[in-house]
Backbone atoms as SQL, in Angstrom:
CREATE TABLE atoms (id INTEGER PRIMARY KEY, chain TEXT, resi INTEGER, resn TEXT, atom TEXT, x REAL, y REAL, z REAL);
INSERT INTO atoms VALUES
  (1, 'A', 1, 'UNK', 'N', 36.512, 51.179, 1.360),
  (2, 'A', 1, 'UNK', 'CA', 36.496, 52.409, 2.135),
  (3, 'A', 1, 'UNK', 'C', 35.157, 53.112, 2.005),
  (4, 'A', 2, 'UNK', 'N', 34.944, 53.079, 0.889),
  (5, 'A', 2, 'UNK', 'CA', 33.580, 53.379, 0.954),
  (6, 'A', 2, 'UNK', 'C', 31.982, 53.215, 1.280),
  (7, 'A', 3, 'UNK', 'N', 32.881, 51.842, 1.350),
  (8, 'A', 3, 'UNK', 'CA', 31.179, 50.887, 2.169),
  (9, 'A', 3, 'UNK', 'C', 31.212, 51.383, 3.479),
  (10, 'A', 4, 'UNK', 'N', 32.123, 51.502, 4.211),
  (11, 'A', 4, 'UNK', 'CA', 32.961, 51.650, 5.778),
  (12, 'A', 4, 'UNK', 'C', 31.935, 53.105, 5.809),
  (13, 'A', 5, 'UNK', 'N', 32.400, 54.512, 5.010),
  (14, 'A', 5, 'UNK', 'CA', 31.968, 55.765, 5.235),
  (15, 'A', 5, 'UNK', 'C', 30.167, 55.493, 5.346),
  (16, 'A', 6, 'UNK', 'N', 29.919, 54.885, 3.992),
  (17, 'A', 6, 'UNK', 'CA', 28.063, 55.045, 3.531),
  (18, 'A', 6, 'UNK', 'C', 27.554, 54.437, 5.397),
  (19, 'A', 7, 'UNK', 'N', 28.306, 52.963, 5.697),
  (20, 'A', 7, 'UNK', 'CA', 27.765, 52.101, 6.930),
  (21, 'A', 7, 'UNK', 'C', 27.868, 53.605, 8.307),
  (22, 'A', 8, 'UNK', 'N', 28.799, 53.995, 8.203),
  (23, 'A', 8, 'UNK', 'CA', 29.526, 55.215, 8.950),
  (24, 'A', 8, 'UNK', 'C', 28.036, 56.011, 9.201),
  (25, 'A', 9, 'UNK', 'N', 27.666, 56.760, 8.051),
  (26, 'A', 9, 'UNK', 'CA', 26.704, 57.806, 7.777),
  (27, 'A', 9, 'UNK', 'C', 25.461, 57.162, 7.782),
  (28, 'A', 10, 'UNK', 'N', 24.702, 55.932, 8.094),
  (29, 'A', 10, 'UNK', 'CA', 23.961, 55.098, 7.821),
  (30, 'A', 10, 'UNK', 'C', 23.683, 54.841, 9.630),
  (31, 'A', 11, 'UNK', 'N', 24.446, 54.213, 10.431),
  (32, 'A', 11, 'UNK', 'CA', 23.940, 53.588, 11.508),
  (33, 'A', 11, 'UNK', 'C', 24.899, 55.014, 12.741),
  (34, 'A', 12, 'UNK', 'N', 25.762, 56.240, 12.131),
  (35, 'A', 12, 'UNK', 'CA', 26.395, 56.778, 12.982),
  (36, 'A', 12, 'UNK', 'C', 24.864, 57.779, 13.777),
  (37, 'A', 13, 'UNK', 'N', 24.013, 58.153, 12.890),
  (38, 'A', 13, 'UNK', 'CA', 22.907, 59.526, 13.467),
  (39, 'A', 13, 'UNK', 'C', 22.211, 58.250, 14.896),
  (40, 'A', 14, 'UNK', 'N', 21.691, 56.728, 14.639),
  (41, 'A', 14, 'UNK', 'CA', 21.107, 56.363, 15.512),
  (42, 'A', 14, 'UNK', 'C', 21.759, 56.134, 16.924),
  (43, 'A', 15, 'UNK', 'N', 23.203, 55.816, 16.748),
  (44, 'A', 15, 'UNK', 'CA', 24.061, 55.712, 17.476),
  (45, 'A', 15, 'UNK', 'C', 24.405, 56.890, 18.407),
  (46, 'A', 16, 'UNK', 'N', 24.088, 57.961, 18.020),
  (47, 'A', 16, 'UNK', 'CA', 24.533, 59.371, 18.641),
  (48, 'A', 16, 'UNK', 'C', 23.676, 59.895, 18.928),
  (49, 'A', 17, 'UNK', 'N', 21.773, 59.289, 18.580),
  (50, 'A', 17, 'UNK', 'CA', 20.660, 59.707, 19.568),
  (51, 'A', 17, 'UNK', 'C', 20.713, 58.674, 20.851),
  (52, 'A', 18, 'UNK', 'N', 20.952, 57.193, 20.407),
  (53, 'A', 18, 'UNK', 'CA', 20.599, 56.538, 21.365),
  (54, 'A', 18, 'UNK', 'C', 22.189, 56.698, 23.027),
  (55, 'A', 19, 'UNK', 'N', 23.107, 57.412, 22.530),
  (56, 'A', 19, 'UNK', 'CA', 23.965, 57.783, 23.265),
  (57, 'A', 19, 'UNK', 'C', 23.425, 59.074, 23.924),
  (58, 'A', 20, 'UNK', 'N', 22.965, 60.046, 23.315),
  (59, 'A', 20, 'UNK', 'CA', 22.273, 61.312, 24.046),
  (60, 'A', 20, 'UNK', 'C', 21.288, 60.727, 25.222),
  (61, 'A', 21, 'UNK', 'N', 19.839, 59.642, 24.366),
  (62, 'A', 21, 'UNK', 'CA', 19.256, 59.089, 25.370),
  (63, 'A', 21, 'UNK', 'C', 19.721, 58.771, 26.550),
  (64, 'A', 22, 'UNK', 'N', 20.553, 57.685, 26.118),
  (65, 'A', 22, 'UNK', 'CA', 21.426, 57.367, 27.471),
  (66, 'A', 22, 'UNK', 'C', 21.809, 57.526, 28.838),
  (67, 'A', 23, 'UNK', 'N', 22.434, 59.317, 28.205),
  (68, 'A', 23, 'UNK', 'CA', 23.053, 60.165, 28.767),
  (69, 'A', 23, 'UNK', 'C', 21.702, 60.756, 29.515),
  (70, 'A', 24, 'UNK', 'N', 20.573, 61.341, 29.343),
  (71, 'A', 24, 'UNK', 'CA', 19.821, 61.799, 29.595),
  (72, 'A', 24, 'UNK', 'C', 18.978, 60.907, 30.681),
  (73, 'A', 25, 'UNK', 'N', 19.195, 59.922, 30.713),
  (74, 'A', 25, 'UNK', 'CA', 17.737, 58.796, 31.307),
  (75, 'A', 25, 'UNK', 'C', 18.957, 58.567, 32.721),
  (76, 'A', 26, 'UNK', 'N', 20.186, 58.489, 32.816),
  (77, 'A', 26, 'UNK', 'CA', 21.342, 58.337, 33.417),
  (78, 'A', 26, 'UNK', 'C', 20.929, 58.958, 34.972),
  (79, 'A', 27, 'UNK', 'N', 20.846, 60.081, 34.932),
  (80, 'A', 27, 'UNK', 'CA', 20.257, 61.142, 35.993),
  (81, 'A', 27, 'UNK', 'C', 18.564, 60.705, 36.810),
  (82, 'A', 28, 'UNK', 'N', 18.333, 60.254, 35.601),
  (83, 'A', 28, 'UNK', 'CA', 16.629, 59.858, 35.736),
  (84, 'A', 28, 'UNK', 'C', 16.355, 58.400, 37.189),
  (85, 'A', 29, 'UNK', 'N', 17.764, 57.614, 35.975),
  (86, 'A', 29, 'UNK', 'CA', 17.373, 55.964, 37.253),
  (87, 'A', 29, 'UNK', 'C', 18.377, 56.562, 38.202),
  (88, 'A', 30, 'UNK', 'N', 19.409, 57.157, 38.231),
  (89, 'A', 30, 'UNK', 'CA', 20.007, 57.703, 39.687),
  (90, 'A', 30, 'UNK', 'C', 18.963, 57.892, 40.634),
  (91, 'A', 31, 'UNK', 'N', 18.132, 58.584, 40.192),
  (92, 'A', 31, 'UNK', 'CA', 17.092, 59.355, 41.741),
  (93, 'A', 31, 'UNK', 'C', 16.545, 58.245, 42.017),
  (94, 'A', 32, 'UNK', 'N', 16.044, 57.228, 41.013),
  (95, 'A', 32, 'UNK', 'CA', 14.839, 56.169, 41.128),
  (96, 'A', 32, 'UNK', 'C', 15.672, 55.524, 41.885),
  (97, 'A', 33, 'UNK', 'N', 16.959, 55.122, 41.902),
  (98, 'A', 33, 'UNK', 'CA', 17.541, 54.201, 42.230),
  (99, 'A', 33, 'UNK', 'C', 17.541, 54.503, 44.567),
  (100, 'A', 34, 'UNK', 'N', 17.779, 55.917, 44.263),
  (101, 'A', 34, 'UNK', 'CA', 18.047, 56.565, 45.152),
  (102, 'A', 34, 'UNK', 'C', 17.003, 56.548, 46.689),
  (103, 'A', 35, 'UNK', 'N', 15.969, 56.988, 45.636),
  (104, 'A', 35, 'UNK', 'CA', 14.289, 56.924, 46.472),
  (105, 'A', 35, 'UNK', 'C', 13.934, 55.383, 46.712),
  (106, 'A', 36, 'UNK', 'N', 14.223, 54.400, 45.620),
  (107, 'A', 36, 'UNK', 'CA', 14.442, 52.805, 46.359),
  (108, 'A', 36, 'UNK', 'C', 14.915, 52.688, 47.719),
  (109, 'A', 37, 'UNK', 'N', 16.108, 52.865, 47.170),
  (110, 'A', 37, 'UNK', 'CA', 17.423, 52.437, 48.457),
  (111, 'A', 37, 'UNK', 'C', 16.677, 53.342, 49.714),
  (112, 'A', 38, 'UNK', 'N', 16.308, 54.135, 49.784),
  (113, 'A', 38, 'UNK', 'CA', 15.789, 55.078, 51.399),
  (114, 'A', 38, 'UNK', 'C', 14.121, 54.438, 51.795),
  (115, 'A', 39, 'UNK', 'N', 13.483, 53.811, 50.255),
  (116, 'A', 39, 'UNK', 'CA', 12.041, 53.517, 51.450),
  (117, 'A', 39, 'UNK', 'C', 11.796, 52.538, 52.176),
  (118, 'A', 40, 'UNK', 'N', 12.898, 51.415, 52.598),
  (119, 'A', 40, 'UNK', 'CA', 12.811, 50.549, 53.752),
  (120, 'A', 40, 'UNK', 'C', 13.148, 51.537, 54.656),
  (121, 'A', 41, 'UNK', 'N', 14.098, 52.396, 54.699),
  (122, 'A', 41, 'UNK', 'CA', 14.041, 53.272, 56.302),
  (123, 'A', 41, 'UNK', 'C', 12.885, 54.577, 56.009),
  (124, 'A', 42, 'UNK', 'N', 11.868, 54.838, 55.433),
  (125, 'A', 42, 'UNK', 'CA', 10.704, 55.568, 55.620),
  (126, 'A', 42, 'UNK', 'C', 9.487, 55.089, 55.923),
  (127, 'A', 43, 'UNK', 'N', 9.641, 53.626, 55.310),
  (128, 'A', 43, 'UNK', 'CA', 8.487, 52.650, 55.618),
  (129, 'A', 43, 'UNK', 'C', 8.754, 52.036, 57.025),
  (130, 'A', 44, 'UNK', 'N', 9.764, 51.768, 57.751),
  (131, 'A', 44, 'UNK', 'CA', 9.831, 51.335, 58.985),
  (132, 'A', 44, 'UNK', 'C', 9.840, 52.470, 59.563),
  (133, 'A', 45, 'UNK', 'N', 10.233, 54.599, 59.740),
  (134, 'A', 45, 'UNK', 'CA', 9.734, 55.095, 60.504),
  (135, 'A', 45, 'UNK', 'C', 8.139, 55.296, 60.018),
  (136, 'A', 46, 'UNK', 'N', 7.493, 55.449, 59.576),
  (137, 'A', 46, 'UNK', 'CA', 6.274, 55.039, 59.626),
  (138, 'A', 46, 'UNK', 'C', 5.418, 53.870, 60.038),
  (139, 'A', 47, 'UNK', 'N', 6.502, 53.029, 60.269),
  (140, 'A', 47, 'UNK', 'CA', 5.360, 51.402, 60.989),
  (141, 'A', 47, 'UNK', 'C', 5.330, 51.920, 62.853),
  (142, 'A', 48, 'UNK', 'N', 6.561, 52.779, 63.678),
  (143, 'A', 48, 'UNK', 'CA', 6.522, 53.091, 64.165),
  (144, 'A', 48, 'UNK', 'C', 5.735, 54.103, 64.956),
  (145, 'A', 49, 'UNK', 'N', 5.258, 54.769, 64.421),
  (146, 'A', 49, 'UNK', 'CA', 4.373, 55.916, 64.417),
  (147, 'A', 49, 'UNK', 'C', 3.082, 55.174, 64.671);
């Protein structure tokens, strides 16, 4: 039980930044993902022009 708690208190702090990260970067590739998906139709009204 006690190896379980020390492993617990040992790998739990990296686990609960790299989950914040996560959470945070989440919003980030949404837009990227977003502004992808729309510049074949900005780049073809611009070939038009």
């Amino acid at each position: 039980m006690d190896e379980l708690l020390l492993f617990i208190k040992d790998v739990g702090f990296p686990i609960v930044v790299t989950i914040y990260l996560l959470y945070r970067i989440e919003g980030k590739l949404e837009a990227l993902n977003m502004s992808i998906q729309s510049l074949p139709v900005l780049l073809s009204e611009l070939m038009k022009k």
